[in-house]
C-alpha positions in Angstrom: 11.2 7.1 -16.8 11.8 3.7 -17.5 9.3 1.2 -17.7 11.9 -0.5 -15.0 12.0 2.1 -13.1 7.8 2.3 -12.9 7.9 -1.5 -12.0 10.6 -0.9 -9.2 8.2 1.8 -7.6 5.2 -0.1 -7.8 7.0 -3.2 -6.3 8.4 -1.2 -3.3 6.0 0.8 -2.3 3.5 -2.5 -2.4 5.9 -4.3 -0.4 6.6 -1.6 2.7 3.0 -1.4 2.8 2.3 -5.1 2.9 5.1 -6.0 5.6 4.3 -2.7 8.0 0.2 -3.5 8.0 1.2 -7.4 8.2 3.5 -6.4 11.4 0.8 -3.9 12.5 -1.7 -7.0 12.7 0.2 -9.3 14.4 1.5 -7.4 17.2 -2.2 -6.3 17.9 -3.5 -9.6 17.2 -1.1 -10.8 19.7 -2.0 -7.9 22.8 1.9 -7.5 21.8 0.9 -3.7 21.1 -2.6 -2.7 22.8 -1.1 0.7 24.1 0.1 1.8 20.9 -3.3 1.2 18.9 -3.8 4.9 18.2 -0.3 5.4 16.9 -0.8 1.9 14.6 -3.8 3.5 13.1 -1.3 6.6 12.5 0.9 4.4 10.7 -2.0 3.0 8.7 -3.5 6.7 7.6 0.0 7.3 6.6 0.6 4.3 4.5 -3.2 4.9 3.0 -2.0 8.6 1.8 1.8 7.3 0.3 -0.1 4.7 -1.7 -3.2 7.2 -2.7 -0.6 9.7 -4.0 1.5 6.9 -5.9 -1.4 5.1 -7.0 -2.4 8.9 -8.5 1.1 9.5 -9.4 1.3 6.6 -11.6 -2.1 6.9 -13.4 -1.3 11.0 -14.4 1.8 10.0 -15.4 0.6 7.0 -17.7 -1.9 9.6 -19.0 0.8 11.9 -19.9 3.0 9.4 -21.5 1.2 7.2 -23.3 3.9 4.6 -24.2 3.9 3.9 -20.3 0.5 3.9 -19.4 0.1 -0.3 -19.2 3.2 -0.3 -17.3 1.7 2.6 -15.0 -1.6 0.7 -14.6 -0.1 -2.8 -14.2 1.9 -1.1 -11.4 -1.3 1.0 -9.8 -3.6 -2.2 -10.2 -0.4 -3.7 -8.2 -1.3 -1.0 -5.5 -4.6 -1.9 -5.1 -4.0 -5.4 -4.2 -3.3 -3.7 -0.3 -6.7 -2.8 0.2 -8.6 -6.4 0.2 -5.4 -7.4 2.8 -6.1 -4.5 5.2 -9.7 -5.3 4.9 -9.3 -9.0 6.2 -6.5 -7.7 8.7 -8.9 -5.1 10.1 -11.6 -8.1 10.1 -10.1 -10.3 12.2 -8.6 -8.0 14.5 -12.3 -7.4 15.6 -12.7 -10.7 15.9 
């Protein structure tokens, strides 16, 4: 795999994860979406699990390939940028 190919994967899946949780937020914050809280959180477990198993994904595979493994862990450490977001998100929805 290309280290193009690893920055494309990274990028995307960071990106769908960021713009569902953002909408997710603001159509609760809003009331736009109160009856379809327990399917939101759904959508949320689901997103938690895709980037869990990329996040993994890209680490075993920098391991393997050792020529890739900065790519792989720029791309991972990309991933991880989601949680402090959904932690803020999930902070001021109690609010």
């Amino acid at each position: 795999m290309t280290d193009h190919r690893i920055l494309k994967i990274g990028k995307s899946v960071f990106w769908l994860s960021f713009s569902v949780v953002t909408i997710l937020f603001f159509s609760l914050y809003s009331g736009f979406m109160y009856e379809f809280v327990v399917f939101s959180g759904l959508i949320l477990w689901l997103l938690v699990l895709m980037n869990t198993f990329v996040f993994f994904a890209l680490m075993i595979y920098g391991l393997i390939h050792q020529l890739k493994f900065v790519s792989c862990l720029k791309q991972a450490a990309l991933l991880l940028i989601n949680i402090p977001i959904a932690f803020i998100y999930g902070c001021l929805i109690d609010i």
